[in-house]
Structure formats: structure tokens, C-alpha cells
C-alpha positions as CSV (number, residue, x, y, z in Angstrom):
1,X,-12.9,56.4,-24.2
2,X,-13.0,56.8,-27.8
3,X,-14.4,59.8,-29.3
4,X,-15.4,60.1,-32.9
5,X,-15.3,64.4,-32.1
6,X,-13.9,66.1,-30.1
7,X,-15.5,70.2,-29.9
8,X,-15.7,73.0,-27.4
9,X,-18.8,74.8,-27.9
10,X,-20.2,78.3,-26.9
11,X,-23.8,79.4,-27.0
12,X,-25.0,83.1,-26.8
13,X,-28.4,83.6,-26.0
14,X,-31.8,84.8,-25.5
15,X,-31.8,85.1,-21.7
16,X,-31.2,82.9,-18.5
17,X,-35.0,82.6,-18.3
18,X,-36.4,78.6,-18.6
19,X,-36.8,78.4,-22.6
20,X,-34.4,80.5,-23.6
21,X,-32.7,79.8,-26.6
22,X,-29.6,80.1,-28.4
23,X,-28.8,83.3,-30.9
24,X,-25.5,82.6,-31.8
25,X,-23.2,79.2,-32.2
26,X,-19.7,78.5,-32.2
27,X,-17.8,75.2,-32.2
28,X,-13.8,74.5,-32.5
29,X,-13.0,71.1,-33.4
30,X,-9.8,69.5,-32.2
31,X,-7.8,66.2,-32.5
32,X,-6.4,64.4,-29.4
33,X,-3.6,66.1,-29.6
34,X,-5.0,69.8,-29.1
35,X,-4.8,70.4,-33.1
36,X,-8.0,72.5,-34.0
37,X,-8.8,71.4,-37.0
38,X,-12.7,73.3,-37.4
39,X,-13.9,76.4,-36.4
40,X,-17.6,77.3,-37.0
41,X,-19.8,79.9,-36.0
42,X,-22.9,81.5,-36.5
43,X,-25.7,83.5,-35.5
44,X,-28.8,81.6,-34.8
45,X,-32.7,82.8,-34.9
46,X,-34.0,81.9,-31.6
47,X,-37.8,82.7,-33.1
48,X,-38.2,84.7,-29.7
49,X,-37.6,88.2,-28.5
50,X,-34.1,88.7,-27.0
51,X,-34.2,89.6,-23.1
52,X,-32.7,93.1,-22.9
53,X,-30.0,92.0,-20.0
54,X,-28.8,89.6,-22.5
55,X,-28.4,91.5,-25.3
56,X,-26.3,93.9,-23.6
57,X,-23.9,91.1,-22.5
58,X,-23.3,89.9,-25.9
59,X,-24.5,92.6,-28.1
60,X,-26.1,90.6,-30.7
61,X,-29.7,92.4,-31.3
62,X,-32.8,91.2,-33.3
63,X,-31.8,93.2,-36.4
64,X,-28.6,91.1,-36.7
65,X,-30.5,87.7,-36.1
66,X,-33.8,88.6,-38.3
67,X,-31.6,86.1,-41.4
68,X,-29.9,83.8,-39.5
69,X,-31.0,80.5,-39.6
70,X,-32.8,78.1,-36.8
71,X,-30.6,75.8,-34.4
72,X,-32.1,73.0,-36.4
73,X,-31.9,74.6,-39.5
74,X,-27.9,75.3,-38.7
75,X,-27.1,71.8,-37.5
76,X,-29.0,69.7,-39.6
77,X,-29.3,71.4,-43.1
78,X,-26.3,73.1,-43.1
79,X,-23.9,71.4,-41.4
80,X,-25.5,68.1,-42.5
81,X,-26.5,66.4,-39.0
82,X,-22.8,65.9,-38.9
83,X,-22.1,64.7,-35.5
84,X,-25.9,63.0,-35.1
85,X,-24.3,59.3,-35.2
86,X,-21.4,60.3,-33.5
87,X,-19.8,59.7,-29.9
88,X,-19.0,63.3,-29.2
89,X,-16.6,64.8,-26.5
90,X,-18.3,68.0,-26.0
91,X,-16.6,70.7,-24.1
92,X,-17.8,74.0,-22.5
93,X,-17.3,76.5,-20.0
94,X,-20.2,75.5,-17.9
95,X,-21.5,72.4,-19.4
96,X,-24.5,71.9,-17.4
97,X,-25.8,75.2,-19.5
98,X,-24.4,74.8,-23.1
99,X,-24.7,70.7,-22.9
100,X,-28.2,70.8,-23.6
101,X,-28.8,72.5,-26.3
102,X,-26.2,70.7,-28.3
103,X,-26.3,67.1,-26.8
104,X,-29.6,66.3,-29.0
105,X,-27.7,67.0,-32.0
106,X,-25.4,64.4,-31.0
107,X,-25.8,60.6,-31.4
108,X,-23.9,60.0,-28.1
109,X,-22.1,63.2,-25.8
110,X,-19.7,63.2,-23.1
111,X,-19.8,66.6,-21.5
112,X,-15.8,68.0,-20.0
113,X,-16.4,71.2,-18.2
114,X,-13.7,73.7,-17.6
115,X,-15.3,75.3,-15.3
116,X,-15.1,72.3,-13.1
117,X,-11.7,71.6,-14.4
118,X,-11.1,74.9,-13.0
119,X,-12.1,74.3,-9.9
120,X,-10.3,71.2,-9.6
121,X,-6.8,72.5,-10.5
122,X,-7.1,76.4,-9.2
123,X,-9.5,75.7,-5.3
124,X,-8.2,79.1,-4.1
125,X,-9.3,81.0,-7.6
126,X,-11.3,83.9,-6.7
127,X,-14.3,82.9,-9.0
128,X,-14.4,79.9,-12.4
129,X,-15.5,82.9,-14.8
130,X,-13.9,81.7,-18.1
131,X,-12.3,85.2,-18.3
132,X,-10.6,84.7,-14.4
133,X,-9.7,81.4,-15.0
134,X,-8.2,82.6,-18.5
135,X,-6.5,85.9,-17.0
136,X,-5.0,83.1,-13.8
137,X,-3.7,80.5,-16.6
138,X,-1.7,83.6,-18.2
139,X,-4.2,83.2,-21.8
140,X,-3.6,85.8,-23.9
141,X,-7.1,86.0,-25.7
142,X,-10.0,87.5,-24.0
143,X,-13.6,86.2,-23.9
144,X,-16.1,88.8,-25.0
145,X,-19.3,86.5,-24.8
146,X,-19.2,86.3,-28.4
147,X,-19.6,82.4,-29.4
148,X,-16.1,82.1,-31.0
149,X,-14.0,84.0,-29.0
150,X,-15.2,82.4,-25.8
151,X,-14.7,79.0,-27.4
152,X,-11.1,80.1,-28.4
153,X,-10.4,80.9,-24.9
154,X,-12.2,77.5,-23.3
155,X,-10.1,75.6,-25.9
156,X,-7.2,77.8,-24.9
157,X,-7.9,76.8,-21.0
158,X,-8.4,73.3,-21.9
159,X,-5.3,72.6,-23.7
160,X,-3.3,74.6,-20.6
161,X,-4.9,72.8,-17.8
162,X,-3.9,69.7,-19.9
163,X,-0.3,70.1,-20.9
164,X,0.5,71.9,-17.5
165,X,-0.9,68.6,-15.8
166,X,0.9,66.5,-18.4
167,X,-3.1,65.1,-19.0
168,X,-4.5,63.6,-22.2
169,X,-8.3,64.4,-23.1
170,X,-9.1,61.1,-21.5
171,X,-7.7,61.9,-17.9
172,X,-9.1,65.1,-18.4
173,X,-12.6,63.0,-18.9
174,X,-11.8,61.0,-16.1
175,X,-10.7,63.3,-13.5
């Protein structure tokens, strides 16, 4: 499979409740051989209230979002609609959460959880939390469900779980 991007992506958000909405973005861009070659990140105005639960996992309040621009604002204004005609590999701790809310910014996405990648390579971990999985695989950063620093450590997992399985980003799709 050919990919025109490759990105691991992390969402903070509003709540687990159906239509929450992302307050914060982060995306690392990479080459196929593990290079990062883009970090982005940014807080994001959900245009609704922030759950309280939420807000004290990722500490990001209405004050700090009251500027920030919309999710459409932030993909399409500012960063151009740049992967909106694009076949994009998009990777995520948990993929079946973060996938949707970016997959309609992209012409075409493939999603590659590492959460499932996870479970494939480590089926006696004591739980897939990014952080466990990180803390097993001997990664030095820590997540701190902040958007960037959790997609640091996904990429971080990611490029482990390939080199220590001698796996290219298309095995890793394939698995």
C-alpha cells in the first residue's frame, strides 16, 4: 500500500459522551522509514462545554480553549485541507476513537492501531493503555493525555513494535 502521509494522531476531548468533540489536536508526520518530519498541535474550540471528568484528565479548561480555533477552522483554513486528496496512513492509540474525527479530513485513510498492535505482539500485557504498553516496550517518554506528548509516545511504540519485529509500515498494516 502506498501512502501519500503517513501521521499518528491524538485527540483530547470534551467527554466520552456521544458528540463529544475534540479540544485539542496533535499530529506527527513520519516517512517510511520512522523519520518524523512534522509535528503539529493545537488546542481546538469544541463550541461545547467541557465534561468535568475530562477536563481533569487532560487539564485543558474552557478559559484556555475560549481563542482556539474550530476542528474545521484548524484543518481546513489553517493547515490548508492538506491531507483532503490524500491516501493517509493514520495512526492512533485506539483508532476506533480518534479515526473519526480525523478520517473526514482525509481524501482516503487507513487506520493502524497500536493498541491492537499491542495486543498482538504483548497477549500477556496486563492492560493496552498507551502508558503500559509504553512503560513494557522500555519508552522513555511518558503520555500525559496531552495531544503531543501522547502522539510522541504512540509514534515512539510504533516505531519499537516495528524495528523489534524487523516490520515495515506495510506489515505493520497488514498484520
Amino acid at each position: 500500500t502506498s501512502f501519500d502521509h503517513c501521521v499518528v494522531v491524538d485527540f483530547e476531548t470534551t467527554g466520552l459522551a456521544p458528540g463529544f468533540r475534540p479540544v485539542e489536536i496533535a499530529w506527527l508526520e513520519f516517512d517510511l522509514n520512522f523519520k518524523a518530519i512534522d509535528r503539529v498541535e493545537s488546542l481546538i474550540n469544541p463550541q461545547i462545554p467541557i465534561e468535568f471528568a475530562a477536563q481533569q484528565v487532560h487539564g485543558i479548561s474552557e478559559s484556555m480553549i475560549a481563542d482556539a480555533p474550530t476542528l474545521d477552522d484548524f484543518m481546513r483554513v489553517q493547515h490548508s485541507n492538506k491531507f483532503n486528496t490524500s491516501n493517509v496512513l493514520v495512526v492512533a492509540h485506539n483508532a476506533k476513537f480518534d479515526l473519526p474525527i480525523f478520517a473526514p479530513f482525509c481524501g482516503q485513510s487507513t487506520p493502524l492501531c497500536t493498541m491492537d498492535l499491542g495486543r498482538r505482539f504483548y497477549p500477556n500485557a496486563d492492560n493496552y493503555q498507551l502508558q503500559s504498553l509504553a512503560k513494557l516496550c522500555g519508552i522513555k517518554q511518558v503520555p500525559t493525555h496531552r495531544a503531543l506528548e501522547d502522539v510522541e509516545t504512540c509514534f515512539a511504540l510504533l516505531t519499537h513494535f516495528a524495528k523489534s519485529n524487523s516490520m515495515s509500515i506495510s506489515q505493520l498494516v497488514d498484520l
